[in-house]
C-alpha positions as CSV (number, residue, x, y, z in Angstrom):
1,X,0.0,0.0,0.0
2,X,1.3,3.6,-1.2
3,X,2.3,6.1,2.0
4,X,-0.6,8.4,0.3
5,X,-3.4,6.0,0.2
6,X,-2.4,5.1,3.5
7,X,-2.9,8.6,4.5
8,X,-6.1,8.8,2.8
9,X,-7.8,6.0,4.4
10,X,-6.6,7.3,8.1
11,X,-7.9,10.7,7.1
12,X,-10.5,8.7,6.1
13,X,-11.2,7.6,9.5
14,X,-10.8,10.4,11.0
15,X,-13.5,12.6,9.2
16,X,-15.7,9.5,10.1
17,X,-15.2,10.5,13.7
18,X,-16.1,13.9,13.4
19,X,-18.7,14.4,10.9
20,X,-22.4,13.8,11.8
21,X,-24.3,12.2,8.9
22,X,-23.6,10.0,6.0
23,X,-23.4,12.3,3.2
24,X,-20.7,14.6,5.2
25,X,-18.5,12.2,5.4
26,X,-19.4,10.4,1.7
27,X,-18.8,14.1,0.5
28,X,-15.3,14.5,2.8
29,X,-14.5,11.2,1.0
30,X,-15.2,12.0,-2.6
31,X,-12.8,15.8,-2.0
32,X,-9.9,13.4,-0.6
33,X,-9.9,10.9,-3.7
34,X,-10.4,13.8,-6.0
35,X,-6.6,13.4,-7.4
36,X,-7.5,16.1,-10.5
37,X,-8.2,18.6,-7.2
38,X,-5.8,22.4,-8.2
39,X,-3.5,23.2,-5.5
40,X,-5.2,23.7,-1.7
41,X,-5.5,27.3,-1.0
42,X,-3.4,28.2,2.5
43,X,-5.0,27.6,5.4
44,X,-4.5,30.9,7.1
45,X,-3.7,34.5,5.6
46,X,-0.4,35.2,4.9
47,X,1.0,38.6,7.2
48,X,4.2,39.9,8.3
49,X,5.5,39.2,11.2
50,X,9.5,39.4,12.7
51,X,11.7,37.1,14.0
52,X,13.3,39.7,16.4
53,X,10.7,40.7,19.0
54,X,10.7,38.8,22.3
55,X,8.5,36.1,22.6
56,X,6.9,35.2,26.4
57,X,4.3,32.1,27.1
58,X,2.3,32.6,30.1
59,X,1.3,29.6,31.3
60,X,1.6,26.9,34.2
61,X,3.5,23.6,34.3
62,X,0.8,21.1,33.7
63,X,-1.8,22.6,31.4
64,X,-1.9,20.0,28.4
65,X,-2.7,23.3,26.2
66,X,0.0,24.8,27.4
67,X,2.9,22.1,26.4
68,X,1.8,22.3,22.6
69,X,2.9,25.6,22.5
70,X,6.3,24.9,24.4
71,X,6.9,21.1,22.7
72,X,6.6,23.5,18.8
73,X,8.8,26.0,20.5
74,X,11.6,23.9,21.8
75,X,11.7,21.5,18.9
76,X,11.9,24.2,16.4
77,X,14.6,26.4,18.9
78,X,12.7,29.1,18.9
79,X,13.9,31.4,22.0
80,X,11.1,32.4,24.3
81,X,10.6,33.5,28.2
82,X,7.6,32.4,30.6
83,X,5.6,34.5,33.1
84,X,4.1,31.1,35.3
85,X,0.5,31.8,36.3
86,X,-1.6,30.4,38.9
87,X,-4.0,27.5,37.5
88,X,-6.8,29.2,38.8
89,X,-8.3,32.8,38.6
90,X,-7.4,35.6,39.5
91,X,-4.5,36.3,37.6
92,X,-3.3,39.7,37.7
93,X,-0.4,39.5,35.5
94,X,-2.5,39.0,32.1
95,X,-4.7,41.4,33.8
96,X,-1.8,44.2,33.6
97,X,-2.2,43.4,30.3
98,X,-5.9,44.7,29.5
99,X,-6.9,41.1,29.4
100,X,-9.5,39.3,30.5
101,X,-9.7,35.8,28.5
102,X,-9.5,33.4,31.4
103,X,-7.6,30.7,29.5
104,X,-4.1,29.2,29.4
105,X,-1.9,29.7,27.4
106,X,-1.4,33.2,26.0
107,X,1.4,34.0,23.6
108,X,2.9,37.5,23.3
109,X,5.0,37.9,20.5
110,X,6.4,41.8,20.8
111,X,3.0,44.1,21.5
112,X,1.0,41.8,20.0
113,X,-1.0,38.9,22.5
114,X,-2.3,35.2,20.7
115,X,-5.4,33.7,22.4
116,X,-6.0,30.0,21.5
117,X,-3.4,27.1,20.6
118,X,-4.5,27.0,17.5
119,X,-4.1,30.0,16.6
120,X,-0.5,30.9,18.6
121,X,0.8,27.6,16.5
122,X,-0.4,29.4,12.9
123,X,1.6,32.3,13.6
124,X,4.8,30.2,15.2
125,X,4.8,28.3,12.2
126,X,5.0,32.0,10.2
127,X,8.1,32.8,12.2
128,X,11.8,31.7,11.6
129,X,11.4,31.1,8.0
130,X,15.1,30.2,7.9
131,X,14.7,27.3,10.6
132,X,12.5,24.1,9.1
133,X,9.2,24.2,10.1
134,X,7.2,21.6,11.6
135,X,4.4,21.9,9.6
136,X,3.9,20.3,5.5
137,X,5.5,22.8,3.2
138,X,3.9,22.8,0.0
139,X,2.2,19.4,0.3
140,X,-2.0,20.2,0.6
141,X,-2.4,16.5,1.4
142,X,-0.2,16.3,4.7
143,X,-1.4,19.9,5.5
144,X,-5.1,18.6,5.6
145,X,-3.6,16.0,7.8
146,X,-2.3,18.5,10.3
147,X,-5.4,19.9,10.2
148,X,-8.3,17.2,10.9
149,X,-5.7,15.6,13.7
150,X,-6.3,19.3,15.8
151,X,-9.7,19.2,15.0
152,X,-10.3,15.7,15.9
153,X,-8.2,16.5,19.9
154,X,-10.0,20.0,20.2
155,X,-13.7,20.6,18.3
156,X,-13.5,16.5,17.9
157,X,-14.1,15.8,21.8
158,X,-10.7,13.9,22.0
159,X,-9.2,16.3,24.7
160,X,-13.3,16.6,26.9
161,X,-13.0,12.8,27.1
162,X,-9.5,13.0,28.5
163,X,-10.4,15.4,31.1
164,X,-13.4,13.3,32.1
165,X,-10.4,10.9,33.0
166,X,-9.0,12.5,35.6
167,X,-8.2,10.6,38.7
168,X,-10.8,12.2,41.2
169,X,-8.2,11.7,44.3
170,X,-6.0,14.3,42.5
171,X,-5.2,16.9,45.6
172,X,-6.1,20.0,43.2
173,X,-9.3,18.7,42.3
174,X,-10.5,18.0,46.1
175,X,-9.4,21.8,46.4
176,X,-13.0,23.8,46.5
177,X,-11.5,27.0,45.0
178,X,-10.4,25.0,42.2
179,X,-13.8,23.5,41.9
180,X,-15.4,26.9,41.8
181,X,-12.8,28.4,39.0
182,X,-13.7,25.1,37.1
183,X,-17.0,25.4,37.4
184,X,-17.0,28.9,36.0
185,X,-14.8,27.8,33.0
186,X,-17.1,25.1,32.0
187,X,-20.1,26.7,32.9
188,X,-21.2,23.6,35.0
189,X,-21.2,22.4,38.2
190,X,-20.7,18.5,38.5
191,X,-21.1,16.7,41.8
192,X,-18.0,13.8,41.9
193,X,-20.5,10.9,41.6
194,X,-21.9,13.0,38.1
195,X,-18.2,13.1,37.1
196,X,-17.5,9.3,37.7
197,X,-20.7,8.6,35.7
198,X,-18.9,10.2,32.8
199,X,-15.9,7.9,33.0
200,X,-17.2,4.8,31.0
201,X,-17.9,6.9,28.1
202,X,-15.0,8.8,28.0
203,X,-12.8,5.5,28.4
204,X,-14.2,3.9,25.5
205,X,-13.5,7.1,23.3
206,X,-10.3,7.0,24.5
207,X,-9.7,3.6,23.7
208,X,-11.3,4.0,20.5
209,X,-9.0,6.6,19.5
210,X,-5.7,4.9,20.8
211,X,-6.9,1.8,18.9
212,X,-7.5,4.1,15.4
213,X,-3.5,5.4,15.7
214,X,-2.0,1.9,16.5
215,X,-3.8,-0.2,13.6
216,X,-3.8,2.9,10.9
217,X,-0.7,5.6,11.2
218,X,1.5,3.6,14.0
219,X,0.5,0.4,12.2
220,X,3.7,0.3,9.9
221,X,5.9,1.0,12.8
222,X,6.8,4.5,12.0
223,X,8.3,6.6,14.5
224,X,6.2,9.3,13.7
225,X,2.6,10.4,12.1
226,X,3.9,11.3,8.7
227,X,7.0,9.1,8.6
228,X,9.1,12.1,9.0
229,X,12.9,11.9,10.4
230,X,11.5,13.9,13.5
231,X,8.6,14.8,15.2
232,X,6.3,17.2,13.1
233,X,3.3,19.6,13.8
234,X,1.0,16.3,12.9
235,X,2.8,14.8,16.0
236,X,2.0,17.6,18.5
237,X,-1.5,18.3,17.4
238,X,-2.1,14.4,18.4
239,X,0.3,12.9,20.9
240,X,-0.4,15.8,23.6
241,X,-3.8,14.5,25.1
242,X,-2.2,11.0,25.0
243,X,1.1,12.3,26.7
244,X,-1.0,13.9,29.2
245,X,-2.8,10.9,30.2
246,X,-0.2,8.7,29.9
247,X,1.2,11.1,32.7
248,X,-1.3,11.0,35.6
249,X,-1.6,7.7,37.2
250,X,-4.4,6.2,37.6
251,X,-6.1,8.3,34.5
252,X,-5.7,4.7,32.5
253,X,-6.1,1.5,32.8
254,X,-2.8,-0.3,33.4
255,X,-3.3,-2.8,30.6
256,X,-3.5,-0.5,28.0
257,X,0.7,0.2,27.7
258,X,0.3,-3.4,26.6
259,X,-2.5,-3.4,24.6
260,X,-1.5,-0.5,23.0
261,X,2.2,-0.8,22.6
262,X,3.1,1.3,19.4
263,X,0.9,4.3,21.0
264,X,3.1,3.8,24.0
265,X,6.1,3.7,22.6
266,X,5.1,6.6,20.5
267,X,4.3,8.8,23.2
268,X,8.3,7.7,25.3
269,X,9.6,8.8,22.0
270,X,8.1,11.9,21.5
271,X,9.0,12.7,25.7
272,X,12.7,11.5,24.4
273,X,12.7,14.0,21.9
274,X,11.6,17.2,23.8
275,X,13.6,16.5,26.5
276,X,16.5,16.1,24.0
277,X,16.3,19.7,22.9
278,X,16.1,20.8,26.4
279,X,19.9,19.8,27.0
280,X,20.9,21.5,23.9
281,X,18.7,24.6,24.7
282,X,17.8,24.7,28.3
283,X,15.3,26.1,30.2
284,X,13.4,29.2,29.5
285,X,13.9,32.4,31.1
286,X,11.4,33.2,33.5
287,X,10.3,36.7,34.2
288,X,8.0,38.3,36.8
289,X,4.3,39.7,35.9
290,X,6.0,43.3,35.9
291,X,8.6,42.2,34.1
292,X,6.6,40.6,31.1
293,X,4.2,43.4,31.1
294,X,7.3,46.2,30.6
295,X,9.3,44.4,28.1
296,X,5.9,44.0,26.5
297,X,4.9,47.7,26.1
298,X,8.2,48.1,25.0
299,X,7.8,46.5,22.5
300,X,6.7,46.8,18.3
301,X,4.0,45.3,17.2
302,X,4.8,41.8,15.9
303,X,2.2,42.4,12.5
304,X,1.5,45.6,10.3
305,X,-1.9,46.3,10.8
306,X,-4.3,45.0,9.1
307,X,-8.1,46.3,7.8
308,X,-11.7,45.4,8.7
309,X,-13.2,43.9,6.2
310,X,-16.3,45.1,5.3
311,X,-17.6,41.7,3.1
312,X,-17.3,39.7,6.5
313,X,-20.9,38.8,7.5
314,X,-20.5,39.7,11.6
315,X,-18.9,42.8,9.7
316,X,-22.2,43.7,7.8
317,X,-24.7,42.3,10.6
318,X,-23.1,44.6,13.2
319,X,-22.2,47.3,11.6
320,X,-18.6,47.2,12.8
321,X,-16.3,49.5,12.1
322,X,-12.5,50.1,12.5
323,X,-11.9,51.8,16.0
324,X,-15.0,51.1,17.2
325,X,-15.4,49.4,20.7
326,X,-16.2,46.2,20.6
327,X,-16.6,42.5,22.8
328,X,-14.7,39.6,21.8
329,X,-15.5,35.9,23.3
330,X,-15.1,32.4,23.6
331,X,-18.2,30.6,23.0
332,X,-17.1,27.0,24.2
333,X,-15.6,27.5,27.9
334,X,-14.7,30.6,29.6
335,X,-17.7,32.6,27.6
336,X,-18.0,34.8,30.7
337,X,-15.4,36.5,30.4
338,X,-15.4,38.9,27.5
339,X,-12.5,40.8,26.5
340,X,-13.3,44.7,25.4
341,X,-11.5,47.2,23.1
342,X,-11.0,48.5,20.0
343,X,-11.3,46.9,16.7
344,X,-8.5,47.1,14.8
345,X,-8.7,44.7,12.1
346,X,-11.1,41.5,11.5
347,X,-11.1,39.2,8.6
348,X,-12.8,35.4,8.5
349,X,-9.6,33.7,9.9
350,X,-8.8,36.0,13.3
351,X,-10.3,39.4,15.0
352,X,-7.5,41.7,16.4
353,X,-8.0,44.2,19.4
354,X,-6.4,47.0,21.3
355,X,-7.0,47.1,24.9
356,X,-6.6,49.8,27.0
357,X,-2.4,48.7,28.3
358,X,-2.2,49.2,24.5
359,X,-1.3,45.9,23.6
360,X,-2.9,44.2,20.0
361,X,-4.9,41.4,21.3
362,X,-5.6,38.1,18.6
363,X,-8.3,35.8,18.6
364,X,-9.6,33.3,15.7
365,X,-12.4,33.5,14.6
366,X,-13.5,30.1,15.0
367,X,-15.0,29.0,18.4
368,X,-14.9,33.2,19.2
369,X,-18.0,35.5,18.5
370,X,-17.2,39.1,18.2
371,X,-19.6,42.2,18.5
372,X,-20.2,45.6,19.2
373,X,-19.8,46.3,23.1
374,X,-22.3,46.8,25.3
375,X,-23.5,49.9,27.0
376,X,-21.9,48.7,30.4
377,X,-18.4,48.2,28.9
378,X,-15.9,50.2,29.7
379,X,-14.5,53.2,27.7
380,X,-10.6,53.3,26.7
């Protein structure tokens, strides 16, 4: 079997898992097979941005989110600092910043702050052109790849699951201030014997999903997704639930390392690997709330800026226009906590805004709504 049928058929699978009816995925099967298809337009717009401003990750040790970000970093050698936050709210030192998304991580790249994993990892892979990226250059078939694997962890309910795996004697989740901050994230409250009812479900998707990589991309004995000489962006957008799990004992049944054993040994590699370019490059600088916020301000904006464009439909609908002061949101988890400023560009891939510290604040479009503030919100 040819590596690119082989890669169809997992895609294959894949889509399977995340589309709803029958003719989505007949139709998401007829577009991959289509081999007289022109050449994929880019995923994301194409921008400027420089490989000179300071880069700082605020995050904390053991959000799973988090380690993307750092894993693309460190394998790539891209330089960055840290400001270490707190795992629950409040946390004053984004706050400094104008902020008031309530997720981990943000990535500040000069004056200009990423929301969302997936979106920080667009714009990493724009930076260093002279280093290799991670990502498929020039090859629409692997890039699709890259793609349905982070959908399939994220909007695919392959990262929920894992968190419905938690081992309920962990001492953070017994603490009731992290219960409360949780509860405002998700927007629900959950008793522990609601939680454990969730488990059995959430095991079998796992297992589901551990069984799909060793019998379809491991199954050849490849040490990574796309056969690649080392680990690739295809490799972080799927190994990091797994590696997270794989990490808290008790999360997984203790058979599994056996009946899973090219998943396993995936996962040791991929661990090997990071902590390779560690020795090379060490640890990251870490710099104090004050510190982060100065060198910040300080800084130039990472992108020129761009326009908002009018033929967007949120663009028409509210009437936005550049300047003008507007909300922007999550709509999945942390929704309560909108972030306010002005607009300064908006297009169908991100929304960019200026808060009041004066930093240029990103968010994707997707999985974020965007309107014009309220009455109640603050002026800058």
């Amino acid at each position: 079997m040819s590596s690119c049928y082989h890669h169809e058929c997992v895609i294959l699978c894949i889509v399977s898992q995340l589309f709803l009816t029958t003719s989505e995925f007949i139709t998401a099967a007829h577009k991959l097979h289509y081999k007289g298809r022109k050449t994929a337009h880019s995923l994301y717009l194409p921008f400027a941005m420089s490989a000179e401003l300071p880069i700082i990750l605020y995050h904390y040790p053991f959000s799973p989110y988090a380690r993307r970000v750092a894993w693309y970093m460190q394998l790539r050698g891209i330089p960055y600092s840290q400001c270490m936050q707190p795992p629950i709210k409040p946390r004053p030192d984004i706050a400094a910043l104008g902020i008031k998304y309530r997720r981990i991580p943000i990535l500040s790249i000069g004056r200009d702050v990423y929301l969302d994993t997936r979106l920080i990892m667009q714009k990493l892979e724009k930076l260093y052109p002279d280093r290799p990226r991670l990502g498929s250059d020039g090859n629409a078939e692997h890039k699709a790849f890259e793609r349905l694997l982070e959908i399939w962890a994220i909007d695919g309910g392959l990262f929920t699951a894992a968190m419905r795996l938690l081992p309920p004697d962990l001492p953070l989740l017994k603490d009731p201030k992290f219960q409360k901050d949780r509860a405002d994230y998700t927007g629900q409250k959950m008793t522990r014997g609601e939680a454990a009812a969730l488990r059995p479900e959430a095991l079998n998707e796992i297992q589901n999903a551990m069984e799909l990589l060793e019998t379809t991309l491991l199954a050849d004995g490849n040490d990574w997704i796309l056969n690649t000489k080392k680990p690739s962006l295809a490799d972080i957008e799927t190994v990091w639930v797994f590696h997270w799990l794989a990490g808290l004992p008790g999360a997984l049944p203790p058979n599994y390392e056996k009946q899973f054993p090219k998943v396993f040994a995936w996962i040791k590699r991929f661990r090997g690997a990071v902590s390779a370019t560690k020795k090379t490059q060490g640890d990251p600088k870490t710099l104090s709330g004050e510190e982060a916020a100065k060198i910040i301000r300080q800084s130039s904006f990472n992108e020129s800026e761009k326009a908002v464009e009018e033929s967007e439909a949120v663009v028409q609908f509210h009437k936005l226009k550049s300047g003008q002061l507007v909300e922007v949101w999550p709509t999945d988890s942390g929704s309560s906590h909108k972030d306010v400023g002005k607009l300064v560009a908006l297009s169908s891939k991100e929304v960019v805004i200026e808060t009041k510290a004066g930093v240029h604040v990103h968010a994707p479009r997707h999985g974020f709504r965007v309107r014009a503030a309220s009455q109640s919100a603050p002026n800058l």
